[in-house]
C-alpha positions in Angstrom: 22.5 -14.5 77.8 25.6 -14.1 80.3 28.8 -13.2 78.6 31.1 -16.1 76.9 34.2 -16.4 79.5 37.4 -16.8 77.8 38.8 -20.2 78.2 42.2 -21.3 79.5 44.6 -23.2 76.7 47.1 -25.5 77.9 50.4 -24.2 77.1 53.9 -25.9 77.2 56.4 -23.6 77.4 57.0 -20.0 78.1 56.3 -17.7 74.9 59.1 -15.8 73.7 58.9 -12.0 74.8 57.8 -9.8 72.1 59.1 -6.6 70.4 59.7 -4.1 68.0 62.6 -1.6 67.3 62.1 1.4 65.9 62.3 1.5 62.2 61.8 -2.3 61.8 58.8 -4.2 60.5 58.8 -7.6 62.2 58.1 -8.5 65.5 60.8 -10.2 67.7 59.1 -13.1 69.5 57.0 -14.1 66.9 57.4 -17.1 64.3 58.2 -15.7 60.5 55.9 -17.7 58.1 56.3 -14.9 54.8 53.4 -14.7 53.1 53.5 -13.7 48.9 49.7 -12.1 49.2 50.4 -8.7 50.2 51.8 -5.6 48.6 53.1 -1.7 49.5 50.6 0.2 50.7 49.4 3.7 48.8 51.8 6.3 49.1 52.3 8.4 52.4 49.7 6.1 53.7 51.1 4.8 57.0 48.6 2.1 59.7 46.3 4.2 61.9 43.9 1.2 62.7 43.7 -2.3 64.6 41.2 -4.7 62.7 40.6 -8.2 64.8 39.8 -11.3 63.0 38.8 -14.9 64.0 39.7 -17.5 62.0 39.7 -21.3 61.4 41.0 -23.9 59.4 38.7 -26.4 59.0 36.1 -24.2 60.5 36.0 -25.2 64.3 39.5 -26.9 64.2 42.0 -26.1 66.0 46.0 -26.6 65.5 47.5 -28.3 62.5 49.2 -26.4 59.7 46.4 -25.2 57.2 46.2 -21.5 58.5 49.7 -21.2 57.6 49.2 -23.4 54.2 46.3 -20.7 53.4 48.5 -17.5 54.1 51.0 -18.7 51.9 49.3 -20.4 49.0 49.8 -23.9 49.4 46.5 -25.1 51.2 45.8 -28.5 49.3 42.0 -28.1 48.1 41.5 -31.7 48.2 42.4 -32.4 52.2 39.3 -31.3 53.1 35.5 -30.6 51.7 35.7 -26.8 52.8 39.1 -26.5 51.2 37.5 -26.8 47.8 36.0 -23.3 48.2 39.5 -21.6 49.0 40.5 -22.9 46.0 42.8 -19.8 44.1 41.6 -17.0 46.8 44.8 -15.1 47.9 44.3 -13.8 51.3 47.0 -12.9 54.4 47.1 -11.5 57.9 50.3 -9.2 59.5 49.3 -11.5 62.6 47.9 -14.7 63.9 47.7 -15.5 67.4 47.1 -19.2 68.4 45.0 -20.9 70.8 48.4 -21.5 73.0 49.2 -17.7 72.6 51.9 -18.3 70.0 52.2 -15.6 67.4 52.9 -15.8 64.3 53.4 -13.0 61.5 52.6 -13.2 57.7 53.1 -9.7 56.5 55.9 -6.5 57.3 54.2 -4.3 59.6 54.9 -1.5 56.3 53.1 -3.4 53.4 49.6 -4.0 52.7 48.0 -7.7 54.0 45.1 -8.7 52.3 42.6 -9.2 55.3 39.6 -7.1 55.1 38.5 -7.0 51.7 35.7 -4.8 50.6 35.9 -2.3 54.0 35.3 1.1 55.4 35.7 2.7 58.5 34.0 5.8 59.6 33.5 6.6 55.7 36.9 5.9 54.6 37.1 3.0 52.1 39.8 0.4 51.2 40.8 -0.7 55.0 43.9 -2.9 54.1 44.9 0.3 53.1 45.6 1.8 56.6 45.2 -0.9 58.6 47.2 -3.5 60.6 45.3 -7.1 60.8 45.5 -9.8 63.6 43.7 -12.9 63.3 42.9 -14.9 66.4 42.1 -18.3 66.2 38.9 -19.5 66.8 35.0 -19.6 65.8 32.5 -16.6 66.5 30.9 -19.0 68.9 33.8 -20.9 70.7 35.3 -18.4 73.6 38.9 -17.2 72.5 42.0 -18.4 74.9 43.4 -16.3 78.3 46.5 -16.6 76.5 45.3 -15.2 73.1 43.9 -12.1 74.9 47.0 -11.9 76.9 49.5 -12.0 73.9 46.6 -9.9 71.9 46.6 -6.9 74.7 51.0 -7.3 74.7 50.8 -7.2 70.5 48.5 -4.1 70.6 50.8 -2.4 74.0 54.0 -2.9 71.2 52.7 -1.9 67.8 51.3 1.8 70.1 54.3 2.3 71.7 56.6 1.1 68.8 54.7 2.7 65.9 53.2 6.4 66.0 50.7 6.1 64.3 49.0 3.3 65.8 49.4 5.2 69.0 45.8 6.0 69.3 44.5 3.5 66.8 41.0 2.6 67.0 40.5 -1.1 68.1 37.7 -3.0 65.7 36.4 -5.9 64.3 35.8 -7.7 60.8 32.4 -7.2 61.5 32.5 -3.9 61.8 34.5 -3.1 58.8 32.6 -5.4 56.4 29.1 -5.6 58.5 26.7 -7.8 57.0 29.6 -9.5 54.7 31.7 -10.7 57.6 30.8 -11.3 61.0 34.2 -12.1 63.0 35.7 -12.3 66.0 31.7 -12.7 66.8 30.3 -12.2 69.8 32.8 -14.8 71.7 34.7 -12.3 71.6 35.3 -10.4 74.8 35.6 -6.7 74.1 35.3 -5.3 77.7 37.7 -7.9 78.8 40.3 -6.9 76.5 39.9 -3.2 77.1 40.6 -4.3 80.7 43.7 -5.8 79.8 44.8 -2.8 77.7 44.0 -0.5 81.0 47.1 1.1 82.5 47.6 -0.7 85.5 46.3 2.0 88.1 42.9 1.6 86.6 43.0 -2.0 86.5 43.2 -2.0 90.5 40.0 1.0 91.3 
């Protein structure tokens, strides 16, 4: 099978640049949506990995509000069939990025989201713990955005250079943290082609 292209999504205006000043916990550039379901992380314990979600609300649909209305605990269980099963499950994200490339954060950069549940990485348990989480929205089958990769490589750039240690962060996926319980960004998601992105500039032209 040839690999899933990313798609181009229609966008309307020109996204607001983003940033982060030392010391600070929210990103300037992205839309605040404050989310109850997180909490301080363990003491001393400070982000030193990148985990990469996909996500959906219903699954396949795109747009609308529900994402948000899930993060924050007001997702109506009766607007859709799928909905029933969210009932009373308190989950969150730091970050979402849309199909248009807008971003949106949930969760202080310095507190625990509750995105990867039951997780380890390289033997260490408890991934929330020490870990930042961006959801990207989409299906493990439908080929994420230009834009999403574009304002996914610019989200990662900041939180390295803003946060020390994220610096050298390890890059993975919900699948790879929870394999066999979870199985996003699936393989729609282009790995090599954000690596590329990432790629100091010099390398991107050999």
């Amino acid at each position: 099978m040839g690999r899933i292209l990313p798609i181009r999504a229609r966008t309307t205006k020109r996204r607001p640049r983003l940033g982060l000043k030392a010391g600070e916990a929210w990103l300037q550039g992205a839309r605040q949506v404050r989310s109850p379901n997180c909490d301080d992380r363990p003491a001393g314990v400070q982000p030193s990995l990148i985990v990469v979600h996909g996500i959906s609300l219903p699954p396949g649909q795109f747009g609308g509000p529900h994402i948000d209305e899930l993060f924050t605990n007001t997702l109506n269980p009766a607007g859709h069939l799928y909905f029933r099963d969210l009932a009373g499950i308190k989950v969150s994200s730091h970050l979402l990025i849309r199909r248009n490339g807008e971003v949106v954060q949930y969760v202080p950069l310095h507190r625990r989201a509750w995105h990867a549940g039951k997780s380890s990485f390289r033997g260490r348990e408890r991934c929330n713990d020490y870990s930042v989480g961006i959801e990207l929205e989409g299906t493990d089958n439908t080929p994420y955005t230009q834009a999403q990769y574009g304002r996914l490589a610019t989200v990662i750039r900041v939180l390295r250079r803003s946060l020390p240690t994220l610096a050298a962060a390890p890059l993975v996926g919900h699948s790879d943290v929870a394999p066999g319980r979870k199985t996003d960004p699936g393989p729609a998601f282009d790995w090599p082609h954000l690596r590329q992105r990432l790629a100091p500039r010099t390398a991107r032209r050999r």
